[in-house]
C-alpha positions in Angstrom: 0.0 0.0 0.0 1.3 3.3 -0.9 1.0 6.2 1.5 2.1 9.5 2.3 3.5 10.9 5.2 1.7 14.1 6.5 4.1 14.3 10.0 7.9 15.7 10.0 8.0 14.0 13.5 8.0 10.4 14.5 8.2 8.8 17.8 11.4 7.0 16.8 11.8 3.3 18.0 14.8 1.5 18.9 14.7 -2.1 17.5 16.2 -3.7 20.8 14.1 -1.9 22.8 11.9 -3.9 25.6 -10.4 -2.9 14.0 -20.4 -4.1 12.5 -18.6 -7.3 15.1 -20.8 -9.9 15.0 -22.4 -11.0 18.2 -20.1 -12.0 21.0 -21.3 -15.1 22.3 -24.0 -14.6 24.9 -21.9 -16.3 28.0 -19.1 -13.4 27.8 -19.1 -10.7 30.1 -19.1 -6.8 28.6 -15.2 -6.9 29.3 -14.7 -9.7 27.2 -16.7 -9.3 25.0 -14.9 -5.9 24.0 -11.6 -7.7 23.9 -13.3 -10.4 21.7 -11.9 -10.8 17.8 -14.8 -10.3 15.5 -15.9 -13.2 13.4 -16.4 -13.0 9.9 -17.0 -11.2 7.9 -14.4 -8.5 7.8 -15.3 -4.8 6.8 -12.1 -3.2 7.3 -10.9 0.1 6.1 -7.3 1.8 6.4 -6.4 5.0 7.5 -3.1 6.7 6.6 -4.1 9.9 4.8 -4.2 13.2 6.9 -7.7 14.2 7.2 -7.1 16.9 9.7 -7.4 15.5 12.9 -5.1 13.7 15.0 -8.0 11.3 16.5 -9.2 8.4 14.2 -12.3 9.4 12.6 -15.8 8.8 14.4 -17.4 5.7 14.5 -20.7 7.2 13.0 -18.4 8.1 10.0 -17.2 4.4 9.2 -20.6 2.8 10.2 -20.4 -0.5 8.2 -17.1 -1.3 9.4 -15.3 -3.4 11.9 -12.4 -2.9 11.4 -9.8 0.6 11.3 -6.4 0.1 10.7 -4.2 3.1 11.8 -0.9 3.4 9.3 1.7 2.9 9.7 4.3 1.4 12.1 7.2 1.6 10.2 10.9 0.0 11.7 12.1 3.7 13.0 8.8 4.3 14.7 5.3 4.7 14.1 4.4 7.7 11.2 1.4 9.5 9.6 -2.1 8.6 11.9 -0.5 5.7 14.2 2.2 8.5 14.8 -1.3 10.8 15.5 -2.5 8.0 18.1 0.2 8.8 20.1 -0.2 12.6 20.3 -3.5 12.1 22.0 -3.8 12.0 26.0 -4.1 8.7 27.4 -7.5 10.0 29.0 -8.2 10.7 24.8 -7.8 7.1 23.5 -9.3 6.0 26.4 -12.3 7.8 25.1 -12.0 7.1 21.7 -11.3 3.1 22.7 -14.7 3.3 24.2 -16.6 4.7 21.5 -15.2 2.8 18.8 -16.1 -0.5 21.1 -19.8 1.0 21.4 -19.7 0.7 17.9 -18.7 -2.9 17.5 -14.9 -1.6 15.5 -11.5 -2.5 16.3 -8.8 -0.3 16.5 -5.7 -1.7 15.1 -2.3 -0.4 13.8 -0.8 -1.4 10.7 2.8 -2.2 10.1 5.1 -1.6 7.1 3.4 -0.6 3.9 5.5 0.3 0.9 8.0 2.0 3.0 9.7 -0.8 4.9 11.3 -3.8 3.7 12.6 -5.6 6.7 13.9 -8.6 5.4 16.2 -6.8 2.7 17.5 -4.4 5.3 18.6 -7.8 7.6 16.6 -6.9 10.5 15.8 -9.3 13.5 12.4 -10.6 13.1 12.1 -11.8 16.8 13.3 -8.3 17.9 11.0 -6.3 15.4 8.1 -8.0 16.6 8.5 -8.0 19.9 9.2 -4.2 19.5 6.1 -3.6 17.6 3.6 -5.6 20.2 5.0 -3.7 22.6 4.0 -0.7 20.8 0.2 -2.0 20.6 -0.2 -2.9 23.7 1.5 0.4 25.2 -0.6 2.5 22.9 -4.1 0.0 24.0 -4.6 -0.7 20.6 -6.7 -3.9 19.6 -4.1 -5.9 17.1 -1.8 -5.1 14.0 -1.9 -6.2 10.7 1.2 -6.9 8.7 1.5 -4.8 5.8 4.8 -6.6 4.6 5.9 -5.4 0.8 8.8 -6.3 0.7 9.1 -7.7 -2.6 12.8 -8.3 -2.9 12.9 -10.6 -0.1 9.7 -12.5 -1.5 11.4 -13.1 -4.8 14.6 -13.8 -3.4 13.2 -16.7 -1.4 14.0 -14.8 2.2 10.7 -13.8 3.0 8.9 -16.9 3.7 11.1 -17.8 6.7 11.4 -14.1 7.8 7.1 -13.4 8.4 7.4 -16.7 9.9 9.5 -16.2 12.8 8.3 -12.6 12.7 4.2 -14.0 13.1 5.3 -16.2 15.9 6.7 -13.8 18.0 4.1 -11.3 17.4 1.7 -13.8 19.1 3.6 -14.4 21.9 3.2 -10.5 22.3 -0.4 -10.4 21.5 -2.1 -13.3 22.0 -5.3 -14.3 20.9 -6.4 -15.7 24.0 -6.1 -11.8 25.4 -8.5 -10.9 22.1 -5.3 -9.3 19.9 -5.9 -9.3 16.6 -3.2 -10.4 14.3 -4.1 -9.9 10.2 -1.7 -9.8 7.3 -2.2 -7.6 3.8 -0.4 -9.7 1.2 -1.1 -9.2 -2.4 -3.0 -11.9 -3.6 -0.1 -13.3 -6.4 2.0 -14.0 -3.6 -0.8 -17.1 -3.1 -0.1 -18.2 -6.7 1.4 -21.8 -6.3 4.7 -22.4 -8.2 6.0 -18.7 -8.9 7.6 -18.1 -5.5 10.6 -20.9 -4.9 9.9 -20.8 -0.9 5.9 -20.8 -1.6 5.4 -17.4 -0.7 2.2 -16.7 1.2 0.9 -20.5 0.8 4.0 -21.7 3.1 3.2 -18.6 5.5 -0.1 -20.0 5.8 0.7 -23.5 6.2 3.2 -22.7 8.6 1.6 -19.9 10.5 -2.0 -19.6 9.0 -3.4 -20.6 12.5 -1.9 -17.6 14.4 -3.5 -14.9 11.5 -7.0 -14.3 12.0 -7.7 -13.1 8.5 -5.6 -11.7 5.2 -6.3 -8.0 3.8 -5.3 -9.4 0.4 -4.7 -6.5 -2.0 -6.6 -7.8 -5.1 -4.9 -4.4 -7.6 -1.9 -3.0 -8.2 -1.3 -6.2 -10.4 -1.8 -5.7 -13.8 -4.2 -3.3 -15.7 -6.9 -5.8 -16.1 -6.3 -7.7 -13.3 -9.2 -8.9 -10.8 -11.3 -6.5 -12.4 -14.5 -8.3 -12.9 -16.4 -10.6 -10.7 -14.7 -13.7 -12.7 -11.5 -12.8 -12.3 -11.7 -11.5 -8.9 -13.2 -14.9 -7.5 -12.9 -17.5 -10.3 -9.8 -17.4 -12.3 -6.8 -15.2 -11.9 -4.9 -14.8 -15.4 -2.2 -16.6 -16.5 0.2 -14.4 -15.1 -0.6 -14.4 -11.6 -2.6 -18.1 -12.1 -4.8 -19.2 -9.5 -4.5 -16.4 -7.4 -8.4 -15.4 -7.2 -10.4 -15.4 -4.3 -11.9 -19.2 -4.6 -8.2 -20.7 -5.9 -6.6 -19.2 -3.3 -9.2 -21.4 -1.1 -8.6 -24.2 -3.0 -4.9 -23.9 -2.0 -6.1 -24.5 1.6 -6.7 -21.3 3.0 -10.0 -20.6 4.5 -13.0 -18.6 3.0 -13.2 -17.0 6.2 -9.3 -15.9 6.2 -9.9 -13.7 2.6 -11.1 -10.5 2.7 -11.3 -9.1 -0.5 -9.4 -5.7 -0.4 -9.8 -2.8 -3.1 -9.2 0.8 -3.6 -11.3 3.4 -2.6 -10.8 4.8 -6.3 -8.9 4.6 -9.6 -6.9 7.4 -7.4 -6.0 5.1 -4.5 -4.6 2.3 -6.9 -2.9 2.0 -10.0 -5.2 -0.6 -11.3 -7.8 -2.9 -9.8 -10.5 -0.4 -9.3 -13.9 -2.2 -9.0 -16.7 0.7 -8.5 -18.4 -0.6 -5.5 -22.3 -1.2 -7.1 -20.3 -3.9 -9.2 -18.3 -5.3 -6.2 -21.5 -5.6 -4.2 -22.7 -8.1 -7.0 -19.1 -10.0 -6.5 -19.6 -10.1 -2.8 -23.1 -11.5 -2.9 -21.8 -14.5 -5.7 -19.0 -15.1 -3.1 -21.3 -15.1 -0.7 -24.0 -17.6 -2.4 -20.8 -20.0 -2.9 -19.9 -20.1 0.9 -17.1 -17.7 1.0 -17.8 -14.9 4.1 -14.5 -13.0 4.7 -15.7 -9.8 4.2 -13.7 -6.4 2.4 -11.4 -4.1 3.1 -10.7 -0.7 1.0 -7.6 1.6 0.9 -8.4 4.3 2.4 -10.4 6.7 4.5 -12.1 9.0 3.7 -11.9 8.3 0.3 -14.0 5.9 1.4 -16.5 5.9 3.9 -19.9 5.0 5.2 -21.4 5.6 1.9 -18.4 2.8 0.3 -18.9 0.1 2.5 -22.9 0.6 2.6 -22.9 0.2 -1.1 -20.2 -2.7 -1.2 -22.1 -4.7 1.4 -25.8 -3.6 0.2 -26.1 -7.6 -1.7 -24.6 -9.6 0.7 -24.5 -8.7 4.5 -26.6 -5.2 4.3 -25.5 -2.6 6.8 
């Protein structure tokens, strides 16, 4: 994911240094029932762009979602509006953490994006992500979401081993059995079988897949044509990235439930992959009518909105 930084000021980490949910069940306490993880499907929407506040934006205008993902934590320290998180008074988040809960949405940073490439730059995975989930939880947050790009490492056959490591550690910091939320936002050729020589994200999955609660794949910035209709979004990838849509990439074991189909918020937000969301509604509700219920995700508020995700879900889970 691209973004842009709007601050001239991070809060610079040392590397060795110590987001509608459905229903909790009905024998959880309040308490735990905030901390809960929200089952499927995913509405998630990210949040990197300045849009002139430091405090994420209100619940009422993201209604639809369950998900905001603050970006970005990058290696030297958290930028743009997870850098904006921390400007705000304890007693402020605490607020905000309370509204957004009333409102059934996590509140989760994201890590990465187009800046970082941790792998290439040699960096301890078991150190970064210790580093990081101590971040979240100092900062209250509800998860992260792995936002790794790093596309040198993923062709050179380093990556695979790297997120590993990296995934594991991050649950030990956050675990699921406290209600952390741990998601990844791969783009969805890396779940092509037999282009990556370590198996890309379909060894991360069989290695890890049970410690990530879902995958942000980013179905664009892949091709001009690519995953631009219904077919090829859920039926049959091209020949370039083969088998890479959102029912072969279940075929290749990963769960229905683990892919959320992400998307820009406009041709602006992408370079290619835009699917106006009237037509993506009709995409979601074949998906849905063939069993799959991960949910969306968009790049990025407030591009998108209320109005975005209201239209997008209006044929399959209605807001």
């Amino acid at each position: 994911m691209v973004f842009i930084r709007f601050s001239i000021v991070a809060a610079v980490l040392s590397l060795l240094s110590g987001v509608l949910a459905a229903p909790a069940p009905a024998d959880l306490s309040d308490e735990e029932a905030a901390r809960a993880i929200p089952a499927a499907p995913h509405w998630v929407i990210y949040s990197d762009k300045w849009s002139g506040s430091s405090a994420p934006p209100h619940p009422s205008a993201i209604k639809g979602y369950n998900v905001l993902n603050l970006s970005f934590l990058l290696v030297a320290g958290a930028w743009d509006n997870a850098q904006a998180w921390t400007t705000l008074t304890a007693a402020e988040r605490a607020s905000i953490k309370s509204q957004y809960a009333a409102a059934g949405i996590k509140l989760v940073v994201s890590a990465f994006g187009s800046t970082d490439a941790p792998t290439s730059a040699g960096l301890d995975p078991v150190a970064l992500a210790t580093t990081m989930g101590n971040w979240v939880k100092k900062y209250h947050l509800d998860g992260i979401d792995v936002d790794y790009e790093d596309f040198g490492a993923m062709d050179g056959g380093t990556a695979e081993a790297w997120l590993v490591s990296f995934t594991r550690q991050l649950r030990v910091i956050l675990p699921s059995s406290s209600g952390y939320i741990l998601t990844h936002a791969p783009v969805a050729p890396w779940f092509s079988p037999g282009i990556y020589k370590h198996g890309a994200y379909l060894t991360v999955h069989r290695e890890v897949g049970d410690l990530i609660d879902w995958y942000n794949i980013q179905f664009y910035n892949q091709g001009n044509t690519e995953y631009t209709t219904c077919h090829n979004l859920l039926r049959a990838s091209s020949s370039q990235w083969p088998k890479s849509s959102v029912f072969e990439i279940a075929a290749s074991g990963v769960p229905v439930s683990k892919i959320v189909i992400g998307k820009p918020a406009n041709t602006g937000s992408a370079n290619s992959g835009y699917i106006n969301p009237g037509t993506l509604s009709s995409c979601l509700s074949q998906a849905k009518g063939s069993g799959w219920d991960g949910g969306a995700m968009v790049w990025e508020y407030p591009d998108a909105g209320s109005s975005w995700i209201t239209t997008t879900r209006s044929k399959s889970w209605p807001v």
